[in-house]
LUMNUTI-542602 format. One record per residue (C-alpha): residue number from 1; residue in one letter; x, y negated, z negated. Coordinates in steps of 0.02 Angstrom, whole numbers, plus 32768, in hexadecimal, padded with zeros to 4 digits. Layout:
@n NUM&res a&px X&py Y&pz Z
...
//
This chain:
@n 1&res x&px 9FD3&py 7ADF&pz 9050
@n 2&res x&px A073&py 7B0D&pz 90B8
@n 3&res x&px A021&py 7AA7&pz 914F
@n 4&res x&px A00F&py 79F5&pz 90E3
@n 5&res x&px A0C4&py 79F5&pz 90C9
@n 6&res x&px A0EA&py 7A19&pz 917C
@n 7&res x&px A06D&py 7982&pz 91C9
@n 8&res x&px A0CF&py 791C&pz 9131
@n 9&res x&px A177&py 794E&pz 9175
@n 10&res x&px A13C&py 7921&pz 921E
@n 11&res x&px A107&py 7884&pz 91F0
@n 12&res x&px A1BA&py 7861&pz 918F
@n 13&res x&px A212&py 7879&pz 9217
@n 14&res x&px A192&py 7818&pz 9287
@n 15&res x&px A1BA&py 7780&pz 921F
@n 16&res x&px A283&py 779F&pz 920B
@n 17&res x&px A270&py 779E&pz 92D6
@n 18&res x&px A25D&py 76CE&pz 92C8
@n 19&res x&px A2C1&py 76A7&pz 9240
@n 20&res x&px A384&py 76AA&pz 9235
@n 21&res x&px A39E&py 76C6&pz 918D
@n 22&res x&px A3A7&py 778A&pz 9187
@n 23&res x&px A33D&py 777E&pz 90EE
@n 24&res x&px A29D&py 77E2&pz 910B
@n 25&res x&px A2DD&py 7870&pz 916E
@n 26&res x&px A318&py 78B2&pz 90B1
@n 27&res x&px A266&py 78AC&pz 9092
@n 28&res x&px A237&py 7908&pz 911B
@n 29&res x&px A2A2&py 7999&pz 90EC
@n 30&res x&px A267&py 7994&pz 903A
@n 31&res x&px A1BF&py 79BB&pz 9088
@n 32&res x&px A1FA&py 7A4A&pz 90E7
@n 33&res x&px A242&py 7A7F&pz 902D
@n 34&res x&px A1A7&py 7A7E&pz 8FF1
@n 35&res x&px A160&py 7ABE&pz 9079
@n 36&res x&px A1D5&py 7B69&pz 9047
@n 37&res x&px A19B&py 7B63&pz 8FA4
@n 38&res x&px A0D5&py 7B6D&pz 8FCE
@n 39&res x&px A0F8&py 7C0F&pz 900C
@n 40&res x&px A11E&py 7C56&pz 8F60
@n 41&res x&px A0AE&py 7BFF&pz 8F1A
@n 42&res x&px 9FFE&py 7B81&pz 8F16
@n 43&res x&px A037&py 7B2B&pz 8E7C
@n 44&res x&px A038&py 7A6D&pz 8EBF
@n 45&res x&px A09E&py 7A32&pz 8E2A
@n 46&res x&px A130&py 7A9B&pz 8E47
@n 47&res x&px A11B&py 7A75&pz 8F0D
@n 48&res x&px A11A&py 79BA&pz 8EEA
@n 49&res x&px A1A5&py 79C7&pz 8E79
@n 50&res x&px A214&py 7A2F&pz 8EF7
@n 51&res x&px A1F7&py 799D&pz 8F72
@n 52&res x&px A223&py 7914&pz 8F09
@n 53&res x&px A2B6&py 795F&pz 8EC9
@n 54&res x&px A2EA&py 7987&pz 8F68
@n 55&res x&px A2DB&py 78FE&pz 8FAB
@n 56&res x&px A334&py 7892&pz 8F24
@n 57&res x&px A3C0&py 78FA&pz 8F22
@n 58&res x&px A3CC&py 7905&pz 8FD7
@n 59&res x&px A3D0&py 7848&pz 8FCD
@n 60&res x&px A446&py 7821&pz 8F60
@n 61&res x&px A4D4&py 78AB&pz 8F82
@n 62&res x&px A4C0&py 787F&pz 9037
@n 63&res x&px A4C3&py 77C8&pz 9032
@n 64&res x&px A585&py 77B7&pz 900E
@n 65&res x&px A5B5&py 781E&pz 90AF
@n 66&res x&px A527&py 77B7&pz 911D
@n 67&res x&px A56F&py 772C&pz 90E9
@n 68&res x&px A620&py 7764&pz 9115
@n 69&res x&px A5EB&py 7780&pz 91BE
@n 70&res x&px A587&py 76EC&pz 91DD
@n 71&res x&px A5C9&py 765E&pz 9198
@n 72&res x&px A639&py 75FD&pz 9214
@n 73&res x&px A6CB&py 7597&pz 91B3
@n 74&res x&px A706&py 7543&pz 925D
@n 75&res x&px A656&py 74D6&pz 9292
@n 76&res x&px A67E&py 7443&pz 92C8
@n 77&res x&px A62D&py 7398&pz 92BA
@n 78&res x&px A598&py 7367&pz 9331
@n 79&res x&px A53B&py 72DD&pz 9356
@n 80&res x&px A54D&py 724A&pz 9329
@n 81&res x&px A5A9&py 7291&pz 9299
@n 82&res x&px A644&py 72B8&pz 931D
@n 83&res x&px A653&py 71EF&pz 9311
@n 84&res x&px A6B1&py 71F5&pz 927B
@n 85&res x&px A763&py 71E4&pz 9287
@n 86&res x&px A762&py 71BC&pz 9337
@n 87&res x&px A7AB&py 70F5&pz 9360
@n 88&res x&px A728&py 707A&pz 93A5
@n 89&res x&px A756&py 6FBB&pz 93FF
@n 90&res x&px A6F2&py 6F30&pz 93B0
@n 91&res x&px A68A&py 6EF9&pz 942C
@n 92&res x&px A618&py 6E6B&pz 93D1
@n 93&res x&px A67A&py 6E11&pz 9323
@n 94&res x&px A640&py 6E74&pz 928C
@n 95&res x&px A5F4&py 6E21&pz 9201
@n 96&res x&px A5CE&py 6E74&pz 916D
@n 97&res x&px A577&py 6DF6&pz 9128
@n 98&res x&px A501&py 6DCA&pz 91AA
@n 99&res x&px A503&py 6E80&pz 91EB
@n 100&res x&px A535&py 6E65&pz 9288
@n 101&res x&px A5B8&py 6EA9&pz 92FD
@n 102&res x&px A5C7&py 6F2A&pz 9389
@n 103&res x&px A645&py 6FB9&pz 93B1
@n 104&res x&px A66C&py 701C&pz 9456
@n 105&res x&px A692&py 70CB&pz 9435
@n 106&res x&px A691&py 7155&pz 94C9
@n 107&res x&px A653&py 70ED&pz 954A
@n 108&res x&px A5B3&py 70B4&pz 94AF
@n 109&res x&px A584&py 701C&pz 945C
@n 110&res x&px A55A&py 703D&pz 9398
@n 111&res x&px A52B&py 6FC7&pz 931B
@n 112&res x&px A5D0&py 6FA6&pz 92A1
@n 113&res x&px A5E6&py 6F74&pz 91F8
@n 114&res x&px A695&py 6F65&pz 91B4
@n 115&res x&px A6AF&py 6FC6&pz 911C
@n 116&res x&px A702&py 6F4F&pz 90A5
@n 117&res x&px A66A&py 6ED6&pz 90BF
@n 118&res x&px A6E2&py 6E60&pz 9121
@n 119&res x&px A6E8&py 6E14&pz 91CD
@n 120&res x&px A746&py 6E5F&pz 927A
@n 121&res x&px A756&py 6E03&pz 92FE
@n 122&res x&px A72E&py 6E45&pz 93C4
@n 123&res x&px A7C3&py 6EA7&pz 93FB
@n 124&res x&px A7EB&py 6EEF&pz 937C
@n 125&res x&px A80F&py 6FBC&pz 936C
@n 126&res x&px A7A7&py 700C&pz 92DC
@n 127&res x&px A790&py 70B6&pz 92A0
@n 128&res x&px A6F8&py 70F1&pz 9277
@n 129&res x&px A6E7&py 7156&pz 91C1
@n 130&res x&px A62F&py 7153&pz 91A5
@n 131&res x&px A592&py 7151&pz 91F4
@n 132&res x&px A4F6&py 710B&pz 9198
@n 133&res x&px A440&py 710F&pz 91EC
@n 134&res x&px A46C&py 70B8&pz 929D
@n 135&res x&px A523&py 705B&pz 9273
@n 136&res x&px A5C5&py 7097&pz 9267
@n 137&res x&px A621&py 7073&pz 91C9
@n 138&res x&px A6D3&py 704A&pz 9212
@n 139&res x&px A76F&py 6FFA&pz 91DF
@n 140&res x&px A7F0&py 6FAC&pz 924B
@n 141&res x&px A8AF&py 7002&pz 9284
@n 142&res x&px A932&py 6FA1&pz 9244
//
């Protein structure tokens, strides 16, 4: 039986090769576990049991220092999402009411719509503090 849990630790780590989350390598050592304990003995209970608890454990003491390691605290913005905050020139009058009204923001024209459901006229200097779908939610400087 020692060669079942081998092809299924093979095929763990197979799997963990094209995902990111560091998940089913655990599960690929709990099959080398069990792997162990089907050489002291053919009982498949025990041998399933060994992997599973293995595994779980492996999972859930290991997951805190993963995470440690992994998780970035610095990311940054991207995409559109990097929009927000940045300060946009009203290129077409914005009117909330008939939805209408352009803004040119790093060198691109965006679809505005002023936040306070209010008019602002061409010229003006607005800061964007929302996107939603394809216009920018923005508000004018003072």
């Amino acid at each position: 039986m020692w060669y079942i849990w081998l092809i299924f630790a093979g095929i763990f780590v197979i799997i963990e090769a094209f995902t990111v989350g560091f998940l089913i390598f655990w599960l690929s050592i709990g099959s080398i576990f069990a792997m162990i304990t089907s050489f002291f003995t053919d009982n498949l209970v025990i041998q399933t049991a060994v992997f599973v608890i293995s595994s779980t454990l492996l999972i859930f003491v290991t997951k805190p220092f993963v995470n440690k390691f992994t998780k970035n605290k610095n990311t940054s913005p991207t995409n559109v999402y990097s929009l927000i905050g940045k300060i946009g020139l009203v290129t077409k009058e914005i009117d909330s009411i008939k939805s209408l009204g352009q803004i040119k923001v790093n060198g691109e024209i965006w679809s505005a719509v002023d936040i306070n459901n209010g008019n602002i006229s061409e010229g003006t200097e607005v800061k964007i503090v929302k996107i939603k779908g394809v216009k920018v939610i923005v508000t004018p400087i003072k």
